[in-house]
N, C-alpha and C positions, 0 to 999 in steps of 0.2 A: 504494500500500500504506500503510495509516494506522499508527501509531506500535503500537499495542497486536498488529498483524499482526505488525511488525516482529520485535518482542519475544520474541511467541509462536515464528515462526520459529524466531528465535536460541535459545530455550530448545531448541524440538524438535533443530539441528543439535548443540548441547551434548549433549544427553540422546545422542545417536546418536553421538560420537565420546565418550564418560565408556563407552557399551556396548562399544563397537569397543576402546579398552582396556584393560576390563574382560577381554574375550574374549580378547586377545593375551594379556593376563597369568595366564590361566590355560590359555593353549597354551604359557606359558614351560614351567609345571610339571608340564604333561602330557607334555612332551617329556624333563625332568628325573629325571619320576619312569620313564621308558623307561631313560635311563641308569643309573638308582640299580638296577631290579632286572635288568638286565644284570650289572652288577659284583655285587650279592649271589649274583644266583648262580651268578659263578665264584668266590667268596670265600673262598678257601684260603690256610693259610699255607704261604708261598712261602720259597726259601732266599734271604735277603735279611739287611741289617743293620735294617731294622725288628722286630725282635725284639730287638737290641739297645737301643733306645729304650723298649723294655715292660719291659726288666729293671734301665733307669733309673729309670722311673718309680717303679716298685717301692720300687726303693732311695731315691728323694727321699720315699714315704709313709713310709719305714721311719725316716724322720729326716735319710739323709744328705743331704750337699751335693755339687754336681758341683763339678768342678775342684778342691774337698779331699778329698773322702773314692773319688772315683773321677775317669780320664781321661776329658773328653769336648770334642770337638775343635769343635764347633760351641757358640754362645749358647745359654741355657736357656729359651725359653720353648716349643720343642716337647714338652722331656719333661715340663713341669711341666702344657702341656693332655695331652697323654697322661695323665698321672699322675689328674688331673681324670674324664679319661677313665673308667680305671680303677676309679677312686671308686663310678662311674654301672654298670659293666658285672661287681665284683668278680670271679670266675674266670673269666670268659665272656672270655677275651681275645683271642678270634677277633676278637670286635664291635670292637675296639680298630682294627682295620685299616676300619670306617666313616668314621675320620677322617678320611683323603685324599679318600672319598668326598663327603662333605658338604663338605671346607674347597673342593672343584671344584667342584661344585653352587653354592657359595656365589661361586665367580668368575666364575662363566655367568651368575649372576645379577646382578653389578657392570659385563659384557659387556652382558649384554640392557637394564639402564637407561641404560648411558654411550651407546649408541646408539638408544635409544628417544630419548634426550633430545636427541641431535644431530640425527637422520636419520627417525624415525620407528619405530613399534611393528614393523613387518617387518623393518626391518632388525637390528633387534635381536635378535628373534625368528630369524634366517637365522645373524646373527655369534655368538651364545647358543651354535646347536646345532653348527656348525662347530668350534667348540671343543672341544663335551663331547665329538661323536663324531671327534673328529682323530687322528689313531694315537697322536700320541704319549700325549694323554691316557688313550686306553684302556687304553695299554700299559704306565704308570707310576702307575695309581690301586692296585694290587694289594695295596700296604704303603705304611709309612710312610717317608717319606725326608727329608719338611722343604722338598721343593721345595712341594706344593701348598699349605700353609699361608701360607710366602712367596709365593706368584703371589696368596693369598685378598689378604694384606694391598698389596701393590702395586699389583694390580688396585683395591682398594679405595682407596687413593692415590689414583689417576689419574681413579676416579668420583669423590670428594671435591672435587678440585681444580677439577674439570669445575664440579659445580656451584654451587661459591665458596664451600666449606667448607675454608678450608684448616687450622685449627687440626686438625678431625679427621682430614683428609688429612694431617697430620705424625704424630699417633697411630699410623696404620694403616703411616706411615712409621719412624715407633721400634718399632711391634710387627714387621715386617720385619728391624730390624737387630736384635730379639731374637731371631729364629728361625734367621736363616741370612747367615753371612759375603758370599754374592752379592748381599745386597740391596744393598748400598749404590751400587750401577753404575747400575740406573734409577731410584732415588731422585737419585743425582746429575743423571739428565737430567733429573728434574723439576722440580730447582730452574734448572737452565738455564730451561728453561721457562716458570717462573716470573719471572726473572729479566728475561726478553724478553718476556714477555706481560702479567706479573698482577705487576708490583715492588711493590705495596700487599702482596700475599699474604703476599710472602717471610716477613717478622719471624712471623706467624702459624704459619705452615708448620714452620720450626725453634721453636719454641717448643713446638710439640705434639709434634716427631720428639724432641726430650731430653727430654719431661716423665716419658717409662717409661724411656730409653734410659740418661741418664747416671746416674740414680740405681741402677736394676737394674744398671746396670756398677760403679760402683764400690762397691755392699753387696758382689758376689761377687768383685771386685776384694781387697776387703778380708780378707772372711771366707775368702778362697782363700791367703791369703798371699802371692800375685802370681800363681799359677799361672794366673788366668782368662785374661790377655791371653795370658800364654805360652801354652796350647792354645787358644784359639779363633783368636789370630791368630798369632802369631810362628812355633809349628806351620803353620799354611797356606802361610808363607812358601816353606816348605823344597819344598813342592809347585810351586812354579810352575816349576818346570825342572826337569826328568831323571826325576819320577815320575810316571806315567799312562796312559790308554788313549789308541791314536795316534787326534789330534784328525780326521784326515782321514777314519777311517773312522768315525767316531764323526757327524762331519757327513755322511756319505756317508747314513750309517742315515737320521739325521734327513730328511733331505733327500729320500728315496725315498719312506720313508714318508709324509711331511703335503706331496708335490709339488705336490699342487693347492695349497694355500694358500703354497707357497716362490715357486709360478710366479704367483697372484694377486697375491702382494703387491708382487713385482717390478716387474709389469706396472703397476699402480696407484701406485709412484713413479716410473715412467717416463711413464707419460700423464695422469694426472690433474695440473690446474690449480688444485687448487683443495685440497691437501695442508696448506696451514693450518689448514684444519680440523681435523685429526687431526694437528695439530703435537705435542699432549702424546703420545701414542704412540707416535710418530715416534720423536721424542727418547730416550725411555725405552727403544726397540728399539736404538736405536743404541748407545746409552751399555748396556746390555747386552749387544751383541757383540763391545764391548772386552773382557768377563770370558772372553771366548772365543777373545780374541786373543794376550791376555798370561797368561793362567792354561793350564800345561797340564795339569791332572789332571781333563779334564774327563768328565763324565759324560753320555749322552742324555738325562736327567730333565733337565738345565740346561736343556736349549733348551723347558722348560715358562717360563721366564720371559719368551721371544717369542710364544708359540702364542697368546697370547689378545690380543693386535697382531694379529698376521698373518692371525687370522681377522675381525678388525673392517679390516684393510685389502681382505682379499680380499672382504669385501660391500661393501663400497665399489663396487669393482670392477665386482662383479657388477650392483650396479643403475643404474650406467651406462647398462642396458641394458633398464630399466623398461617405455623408450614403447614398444617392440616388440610386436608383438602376440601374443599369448597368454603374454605374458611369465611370469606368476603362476602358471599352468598349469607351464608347462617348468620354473619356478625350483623349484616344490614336486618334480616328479618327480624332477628332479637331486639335490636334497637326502637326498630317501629314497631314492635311489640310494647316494649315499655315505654316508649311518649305516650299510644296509644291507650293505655291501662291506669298510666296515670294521669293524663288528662280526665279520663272518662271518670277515675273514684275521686277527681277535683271536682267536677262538674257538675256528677251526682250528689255529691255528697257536703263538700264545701265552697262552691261557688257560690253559689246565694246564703249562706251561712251567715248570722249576724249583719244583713241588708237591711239598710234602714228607708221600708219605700214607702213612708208615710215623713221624712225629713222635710219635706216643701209644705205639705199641709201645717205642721207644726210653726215653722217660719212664718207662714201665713198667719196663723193665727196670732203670732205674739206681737207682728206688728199691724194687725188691723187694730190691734186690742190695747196695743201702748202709744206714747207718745216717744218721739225721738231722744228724748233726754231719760229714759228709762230704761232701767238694766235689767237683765238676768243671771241664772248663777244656776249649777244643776252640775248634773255627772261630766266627767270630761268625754266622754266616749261619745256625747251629741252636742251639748249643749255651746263649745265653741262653735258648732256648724249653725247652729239655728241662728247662734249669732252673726255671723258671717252672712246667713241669705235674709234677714230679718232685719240688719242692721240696729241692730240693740246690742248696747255695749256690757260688757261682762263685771258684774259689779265689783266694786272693789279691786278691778282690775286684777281679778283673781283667774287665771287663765288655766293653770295645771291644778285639779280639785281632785287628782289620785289619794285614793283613800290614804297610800302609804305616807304621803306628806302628814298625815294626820297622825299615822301609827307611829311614825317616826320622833315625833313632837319638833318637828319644823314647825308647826302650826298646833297652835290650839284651836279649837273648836269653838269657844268663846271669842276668841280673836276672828275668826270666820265671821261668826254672827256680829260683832263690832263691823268687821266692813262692808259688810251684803245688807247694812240698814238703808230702808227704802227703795229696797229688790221689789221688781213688780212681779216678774215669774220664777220662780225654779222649776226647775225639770228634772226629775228623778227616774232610775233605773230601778226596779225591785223584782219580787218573785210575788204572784196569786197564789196562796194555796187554794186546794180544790175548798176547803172550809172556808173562803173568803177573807181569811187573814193576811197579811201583809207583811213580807218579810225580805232579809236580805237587801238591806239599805246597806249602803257601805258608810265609812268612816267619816267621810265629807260631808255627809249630807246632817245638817241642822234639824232633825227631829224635832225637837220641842220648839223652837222658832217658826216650826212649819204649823205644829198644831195648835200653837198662841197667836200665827198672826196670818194663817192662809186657807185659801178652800180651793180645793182639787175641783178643776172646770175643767179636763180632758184627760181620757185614759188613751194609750195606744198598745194593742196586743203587739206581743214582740214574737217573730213565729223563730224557731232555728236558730238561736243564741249559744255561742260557745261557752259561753258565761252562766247559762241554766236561768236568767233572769226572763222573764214573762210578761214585762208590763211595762210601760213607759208613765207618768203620769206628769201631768202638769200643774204647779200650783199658782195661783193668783194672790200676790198680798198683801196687793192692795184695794181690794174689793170690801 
């Protein structure tokens, strides 16, 4: 073969793998865009504390500041993209709930290259879609919570670091500890990481993680009066012992749920030899199951911060098993097997789960019924939304009314009822018993206040609540 053959060869096999992922990379966002109008259209507002975050937002266009001019227990930089958000979507704030959608799309996508680049365009493509369609993810994109934004930026960490960018890989590591207090568990495994792998990185790496971190800490540090550390962290504190959902059953969910990739992954640190490779994952898995170990307030959205490991550990796994023959064939049918089965026990079963489709009636009624200068005050799960389509402001500028503020003693109860004087509505969550009794108020809510100075003018049956609550009611009190 003469030199000019050579060449030409070499250019045709170029030309023919630049096609091939060309082609994978538009099966990424064919499979992507399969996800995205899945979730639009189950896209309902849910009773959740993401409404909570849209009546933050609100209040930061409107001028204020968190941690002085209202409580918020978490770092600011999800309400301030919300807030951004908002900008783009003005009253459409349904579309506000795209975010979770896109910052997951956007972590499938940091999936599909960290293993395109290690392992090849299929397995990318295989650990991409295991992700987006894995229970837990279809079952936590609904609202905003703070976890997907964090998994966008960590996931993004660990693509960065992968391909020897660590300054922006610290970036994606400070904008994580902007969003949400668990980031800091697999950022620390990735300075492990670093520290055994890539010690040139390190100074790089921290240098990018405080270039957003320490300076947005200590402006709201400042401008808060001290308040910032006190709620985002010293509040957390009070959580790790005696307040929470029991951790057992909470992993029991998880674990049922995404069992193929709990059993893949397993499997794939018990038999694979060759788990350096996927050392920085590793790490970051581990060092985020400590937040799970010693933190008990935990939630099932947390374990989004392994799902997108456990799906690049479980293709691992799976292509173990390549040379087999018809492997490509079996591996495609399995895969649209399971989007298929989990989309279907999403849809059946929690896609309309906790829908709030009497929210607009509610709205309606509070401001045919109020005057502009009058508040409301009620469970955080609705009652920032009614406030948001009703235009009634939340009394006392009391925006986050999570029972736990209350168990916590962040708040007293008496201090509540000092600022919600001259509330015209609350809105409450509870349980009907079949005997007509009334129960299941959470800690927030002002009992005696309600029965000394209000009368119940609307009930709303609540159908399919994750929460076992049955009722919605509404009090007037000022009639």
């Amino acid at each position: 073969m003469t030199t000019k053959e050579r060449i030409k060869k070499l250019v045709i096999l170029n030309q023919i793998k630049m096609n091939t992922k060309n082609k994978n990379n538009l099966h990424f966002w064919e499979i992507a865009l399969v996800f995205f109008i899945l979730k639009i259209i189950e896209m309902q507002f849910k009773f959740s504390d993401g409404h909570t975050y849209m009546y933050m937002a609100k209040a930061v266009l409107e001028g204020m500041i968190p941690y002085r001019d209202f409580f918020f227990a978490s770092p600011p930089l999800q309400i301030y993209i919300i807030a951004f958000g908002k900008i783009l979507v003005g009253n459409e704030i349904i579309l506000l709930n795209l975010i979770p959608i896109f910052a997951t799309i956007g972590s499938s996508f940091f999936i599909f290259k960290f293993m395109q680049k290690k392992f090849g365009e299929i397995e990318g493509l295989v650990a991409s879609t295991l992700y987006l369609f894995s229970f837990l993810v279809l079952l936590t994109t609904d609202y905003s919570t703070g976890i997907h934004l964090t998994t966008f930026f960590i996931l993004g960490m660990i693509y960065f670091i992968e391909i020897d960018k660590p300054f922006i890989a610290g970036i994606f590591a400070s904008f994580a500890l902007l969003t949400r207090l668990y980031a800091p568990f697999p950022i620390a495994g990735a300075l492990i990481y670093l520290f055994i792998y890539k010690k040139k990185d390190i100074l790089k790496f921290i240098v990018g993680a405080i270039t957003f971190f320490i300076p947005l800490s200590l402006f709201f540090e400042i401008i808060s009066n001290g308040n910032y550390l006190n709620q985002i962290f010293f509040f957390r504190l009070n959580l790790i012992s005696g307040i929470g959902l029991s951790k057992i059953a909470v992993s029991q969910f998880f674990i049922i749920g995404d069992l193929i990739l709990v059993i893949g992954s397993i499997l794939w640190i018990v038999f694979d030899k060759e788990k350096k490779k996927l050392a920085l994952p590793l790490i970051t898995t581990i060092f985020s199951i400590f937040l799970y170990i010693i933190y008990s307030d935990i939630y099932y959205l947390y374990f989004g911060l392994i799902i997108g490991p456990l799906a690049i550990f479980t293709t691992k796994l799976i292509f173990k098993f390549k040379s087999y023959k018809n492997f490509n064939k079996l591996l495609a049918f399995l895969i649209i097997l399971l989007v298929i089965i989990n989309s279907i026990i999403y849809i059946a079963n929690y896609a309309t789960a906790s829908n709030i489709p009497f929210h607009k009636e509610i709205s309606s009624f509070v401001k045919e019924n109020s005057s502009e200068g009058d508040t409301i005050y009620g469970s955080f799960e609705i009652t920032p939304l009614v406030s948001l389509e009703s235009e009634r402001a939340l009394a006392g500028n009391i925006i986050d009314t999570n029972p736990k503020n209350i168990m916590t003693k962040e708040f007293e109860i008496e201090e509540i009822i000092e600022k919600i004087k001259g509330v015209k509505f609350i809105i409450v969550k509870a349980t009907l018993l079949e005997s007509g009794e009334l129960v299941g108020f959470d800690a927030s809510t002002p009992s005696e206040f309600i029965q000394n100075n209000c009368t119940l003018v609307k009930e709303y049956p609540v159908v399919k609540d994750l929460s076992y609550s049955n009722i919605i009611l509404v009090f007037d009190c000022k009639k």
